[in-house]
C-alpha positions in Angstrom: -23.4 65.4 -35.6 -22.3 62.4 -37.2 -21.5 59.3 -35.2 -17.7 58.4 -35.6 -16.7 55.9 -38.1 -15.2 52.7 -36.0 -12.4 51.1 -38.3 -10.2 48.9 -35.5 -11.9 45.5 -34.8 -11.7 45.8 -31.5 -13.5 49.1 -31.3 -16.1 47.2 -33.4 -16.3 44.4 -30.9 -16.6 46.3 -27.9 -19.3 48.6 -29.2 -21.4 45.3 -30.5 -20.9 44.0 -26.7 -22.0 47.2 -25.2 -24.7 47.2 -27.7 -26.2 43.5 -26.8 -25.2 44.3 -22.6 -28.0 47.4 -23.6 -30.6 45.0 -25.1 -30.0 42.4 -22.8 -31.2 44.8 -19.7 -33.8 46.5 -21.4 -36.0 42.8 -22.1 -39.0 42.4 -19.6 -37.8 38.9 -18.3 -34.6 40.6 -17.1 -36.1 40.6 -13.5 -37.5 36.8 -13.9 -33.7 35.6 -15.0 -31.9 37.2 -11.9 -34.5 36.2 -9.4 -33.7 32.5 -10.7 -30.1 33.1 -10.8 -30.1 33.8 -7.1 -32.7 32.0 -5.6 -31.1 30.0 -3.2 -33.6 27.1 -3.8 -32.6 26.5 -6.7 -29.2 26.4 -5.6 -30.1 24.0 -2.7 -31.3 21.8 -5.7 -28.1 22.2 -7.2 -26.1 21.6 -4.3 -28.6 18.1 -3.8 -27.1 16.3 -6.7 -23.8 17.4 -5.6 -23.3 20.3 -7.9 -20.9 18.6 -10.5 -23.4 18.7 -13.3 -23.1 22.6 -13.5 -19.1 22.3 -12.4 -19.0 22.9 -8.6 -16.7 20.7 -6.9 -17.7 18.6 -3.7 -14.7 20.0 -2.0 -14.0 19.3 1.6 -14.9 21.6 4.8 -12.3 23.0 7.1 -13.2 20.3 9.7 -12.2 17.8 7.5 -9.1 18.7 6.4 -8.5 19.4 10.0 -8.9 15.7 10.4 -7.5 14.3 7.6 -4.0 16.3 9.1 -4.2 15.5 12.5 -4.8 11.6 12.2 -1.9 10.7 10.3 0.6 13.1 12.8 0.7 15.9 10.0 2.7 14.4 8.1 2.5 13.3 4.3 0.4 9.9 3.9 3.1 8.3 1.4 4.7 5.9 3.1 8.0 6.7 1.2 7.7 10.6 1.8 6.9 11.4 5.5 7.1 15.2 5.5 6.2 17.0 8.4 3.8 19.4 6.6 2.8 22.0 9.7 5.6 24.4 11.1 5.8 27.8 12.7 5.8 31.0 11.0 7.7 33.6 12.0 4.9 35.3 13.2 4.1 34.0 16.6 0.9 34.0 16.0 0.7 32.0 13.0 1.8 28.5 11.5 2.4 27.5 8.3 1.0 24.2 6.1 2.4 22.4 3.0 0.1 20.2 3.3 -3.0 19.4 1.4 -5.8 17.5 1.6 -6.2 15.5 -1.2 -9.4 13.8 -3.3 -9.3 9.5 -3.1 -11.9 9.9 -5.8 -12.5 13.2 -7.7 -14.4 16.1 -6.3 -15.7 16.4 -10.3 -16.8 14.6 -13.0 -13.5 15.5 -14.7 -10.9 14.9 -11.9 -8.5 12.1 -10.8 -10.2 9.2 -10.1 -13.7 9.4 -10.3 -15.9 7.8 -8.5 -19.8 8.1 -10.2 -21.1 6.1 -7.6 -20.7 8.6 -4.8 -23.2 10.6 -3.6 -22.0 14.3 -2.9 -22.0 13.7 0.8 -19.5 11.0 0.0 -17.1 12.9 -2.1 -17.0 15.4 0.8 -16.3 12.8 3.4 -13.4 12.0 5.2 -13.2 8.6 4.3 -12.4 9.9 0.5 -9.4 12.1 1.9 -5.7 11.8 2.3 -3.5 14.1 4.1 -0.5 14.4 1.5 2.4 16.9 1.1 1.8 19.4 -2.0 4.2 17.4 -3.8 2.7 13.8 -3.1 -0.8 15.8 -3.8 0.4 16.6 -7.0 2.2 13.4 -7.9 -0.7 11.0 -7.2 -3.4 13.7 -9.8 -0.6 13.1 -12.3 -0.2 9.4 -13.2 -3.8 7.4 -11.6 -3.1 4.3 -13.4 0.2 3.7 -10.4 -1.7 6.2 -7.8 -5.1 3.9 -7.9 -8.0 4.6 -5.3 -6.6 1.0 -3.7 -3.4 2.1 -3.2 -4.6 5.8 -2.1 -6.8 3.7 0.6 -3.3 1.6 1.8 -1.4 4.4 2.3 -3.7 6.3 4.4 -4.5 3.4 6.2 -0.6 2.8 6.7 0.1 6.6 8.1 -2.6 6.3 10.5 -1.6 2.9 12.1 2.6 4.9 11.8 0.5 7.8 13.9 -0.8 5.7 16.5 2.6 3.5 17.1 4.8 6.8 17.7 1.8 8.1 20.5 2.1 4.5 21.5 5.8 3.9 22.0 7.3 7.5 21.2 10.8 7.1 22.9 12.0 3.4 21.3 12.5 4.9 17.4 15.2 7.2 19.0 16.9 4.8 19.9 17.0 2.7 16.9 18.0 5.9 14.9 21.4 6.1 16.6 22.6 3.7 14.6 21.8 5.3 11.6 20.7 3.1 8.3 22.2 -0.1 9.4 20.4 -0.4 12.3 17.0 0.0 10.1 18.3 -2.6 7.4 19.4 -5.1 10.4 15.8 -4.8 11.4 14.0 -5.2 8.3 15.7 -8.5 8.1 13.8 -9.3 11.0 10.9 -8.4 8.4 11.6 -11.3 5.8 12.8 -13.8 8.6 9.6 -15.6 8.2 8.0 -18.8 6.2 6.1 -16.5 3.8 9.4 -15.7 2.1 10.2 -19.0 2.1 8.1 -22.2 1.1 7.1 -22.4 -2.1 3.6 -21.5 -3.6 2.4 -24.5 -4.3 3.4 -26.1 -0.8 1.9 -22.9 1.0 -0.8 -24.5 3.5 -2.8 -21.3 4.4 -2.9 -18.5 2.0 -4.7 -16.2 4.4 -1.7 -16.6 6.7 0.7 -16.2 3.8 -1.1 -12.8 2.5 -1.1 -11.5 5.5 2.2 -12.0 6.5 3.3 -10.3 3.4 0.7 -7.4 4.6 2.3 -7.2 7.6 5.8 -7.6 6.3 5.0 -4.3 4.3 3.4 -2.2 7.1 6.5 -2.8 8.8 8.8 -1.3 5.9 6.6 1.5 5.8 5.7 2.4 9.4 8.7 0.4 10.9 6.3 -1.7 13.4 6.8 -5.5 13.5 4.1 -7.6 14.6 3.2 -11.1 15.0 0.4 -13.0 14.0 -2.0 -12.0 17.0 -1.0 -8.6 16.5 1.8 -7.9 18.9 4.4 -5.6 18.6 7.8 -7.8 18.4 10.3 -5.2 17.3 10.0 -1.1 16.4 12.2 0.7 14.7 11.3 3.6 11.6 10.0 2.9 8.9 11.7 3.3 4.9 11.3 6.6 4.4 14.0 7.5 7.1 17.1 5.9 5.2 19.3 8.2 4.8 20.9 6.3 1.9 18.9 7.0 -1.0 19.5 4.4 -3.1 18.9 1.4 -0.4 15.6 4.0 0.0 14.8 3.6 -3.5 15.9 -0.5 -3.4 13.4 -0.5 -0.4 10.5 0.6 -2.8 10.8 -1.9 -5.1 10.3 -4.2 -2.7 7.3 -2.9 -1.4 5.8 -2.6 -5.1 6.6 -5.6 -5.9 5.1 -7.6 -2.4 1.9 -5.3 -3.4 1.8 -6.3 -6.6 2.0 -10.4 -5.1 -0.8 -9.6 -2.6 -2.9 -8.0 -6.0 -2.4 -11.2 -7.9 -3.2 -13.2 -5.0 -6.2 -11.6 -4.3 -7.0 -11.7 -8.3 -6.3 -15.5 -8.5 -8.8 -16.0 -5.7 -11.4 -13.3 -7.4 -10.8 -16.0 -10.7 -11.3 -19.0 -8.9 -7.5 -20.1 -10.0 -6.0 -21.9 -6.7 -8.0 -24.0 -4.5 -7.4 -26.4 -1.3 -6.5 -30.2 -1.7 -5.4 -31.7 1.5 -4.1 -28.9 3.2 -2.0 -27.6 0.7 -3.0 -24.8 -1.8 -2.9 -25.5 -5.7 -3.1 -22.8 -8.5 -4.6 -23.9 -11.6 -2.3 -21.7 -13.5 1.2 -23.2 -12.8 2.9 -19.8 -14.7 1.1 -17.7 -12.4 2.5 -19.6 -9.2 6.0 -19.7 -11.1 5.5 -15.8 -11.2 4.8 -15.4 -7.5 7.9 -17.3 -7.0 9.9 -15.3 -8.9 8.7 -12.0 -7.5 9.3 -13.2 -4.4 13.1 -14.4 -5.3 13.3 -11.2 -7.1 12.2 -9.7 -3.5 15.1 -11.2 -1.7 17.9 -10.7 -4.0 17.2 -6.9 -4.2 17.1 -7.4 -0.2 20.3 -9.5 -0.2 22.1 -6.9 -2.1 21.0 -3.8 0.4 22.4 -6.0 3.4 25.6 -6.8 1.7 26.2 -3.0 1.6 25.4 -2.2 4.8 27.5 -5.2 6.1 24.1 -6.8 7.4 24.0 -9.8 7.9 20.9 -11.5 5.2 18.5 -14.2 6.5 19.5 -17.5 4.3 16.2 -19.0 2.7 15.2 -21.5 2.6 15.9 -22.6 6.6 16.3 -26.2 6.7 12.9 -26.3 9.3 10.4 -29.1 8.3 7.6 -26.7 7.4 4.4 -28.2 9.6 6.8 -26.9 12.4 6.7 -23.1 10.9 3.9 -20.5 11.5 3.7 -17.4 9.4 
């Protein structure tokens, strides 16, 4: 009999595949390829240099994701979402998650924010997670020029320190909420009540007390904890992410980009050798750049101002009239 004439392209195509799958398990080193495809040596090997040369991800194990969730409360790590991401199903039996836990450097070659220097080991670790909603998860993979590894690392290190206040002092937050979003603007006024929003740049006598002030100043916003130079707690409340209003919300993330990006320059200037010590007193070597802090930090207060104007708060007035060796950030 003759063999049937094949005229559609994909009959063609599928009897050329069948016809190499025939060829390929009749060869003599058939046995020799297999045994190497699954010999778990060589997939040790692989697994040694982290896998991501032949595309496996350094993903994280159950346990870790487990901890990543449970230190920050279950909740989202970015300071201006919050979400409680654990919940009960309707089966008793079962809960449900929207959260995720999320790569600081990427678990590939190819991802987000990757990291060459880390081993496999270190990819895998729990110090290169963050416990993020899905949203936040995918927000952060989308745009990692803003979502940075740095500002990935402040974030989980600000949902942490939220976690352990609210085990700390669980009941005082209620009772700050009752009186809604002016009670939380009244107390980040408390926030900016302090020298480091007020003497100028070039006057500033300690910078380390001045960048930390402003580090403190934004853990507060975020995590609504207030504390004082020797780390005491002076006043709790909640932190940003629970204003109801959304646009004083939004108003309140400016501010806290723009105090990160004066503690980036800061640290930058003193990476670039451009401010130095000369009898007490701090002096930057690039007068536009300490016109710029200035500025930002102006810029800071009026968007401030204008929040506790419309909230009938009442807005610390800066510059206070105190002569400044009697001030202490």
């Amino acid at each position: 009999m003759r063999p049937r004439m094949l005229k559609h392209p994909l009959q063609r195509l599928i009897r050329d595949c069948l016809a190499a799958l025939h060829t390929l398990l009749s060869s003599p080193d058939l046995p020799k390829a297999v045994a190497g495809f699954f010999n778990p040596g060589a997939w040790r090997l692989s697994m040694q240099w982290g896998g991501t040369e032949s595309g496996l991800r350094d993903d994280f194990k159950p346990d870790v994701k487990d901890l990543l969730a449970k230190r920050v409360g279950m909740r989202c790590s970015n300071p201006n979402c919050r979400q409680v991401t654990s919940g009960p199903q309707e089966d008793p039996c079962k809960v449900l998650n929207i959260g995720v836990a999320a790569h600081i450097a990427a678990a590939s070659p190819k991802g987000p924010r990757f990291d060459k220097a880390l081993t496999a080991d270190g990819r895998r670790s729990p110090d290169n997670g963050i416990w993020l909603c899905q949203n936040c998860g995918k927000l952060i993979d989308n745009d990692t020029n803003r979502y940075s590894a740095d500002l990935l690392r402040q974030w989980k290190r600000l949902s942490e320190e939220a976690a352990r206040l609210e085990i700390e002092s669980p009941s005082e937050p209620e009772l700050r909420d009752a009186g809604g979003d002016e009670s939380l603007i009244r107390f980040y006024a408390q926030c900016f009540d302090r020298p480091a929003f007020q003497d100028p740049f070039h006057q500033e006598g300690s910078m380390e007390a001045f960048d930390k002030a402003i580090e403190d100043t934004i853990t507060a916003l975020n995590t609504g904890c207030l504390r004082s130079r020797d780390g005491g707690i002076l006043a709790r409340a909640k932190g940003k992410a629970y204003l109801r209003n959304a646009v004083w919300r939004g108003q309140m993330e400016t501010i806290t980009d723009l105090l990160r990006a004066i503690r980036s320059r800061y640290d930058d200037a003193g990476k670039r050798g451009l401010l130095h010590c000369n009898d007490g007193f701090y002096c930057f070597h690039d007068p536009e750049l300490a016109r710029w802090m200035d500025d930002t930090r102006s810029q800071v207060l009026a968007i401030f101002a204008e929040v506790c104007v419309e909230a009938g708060v009442h807005c610390p007035v800066f510059p206070h009239s105190i002569p400044r060796w009697h001030r202490s950030h």
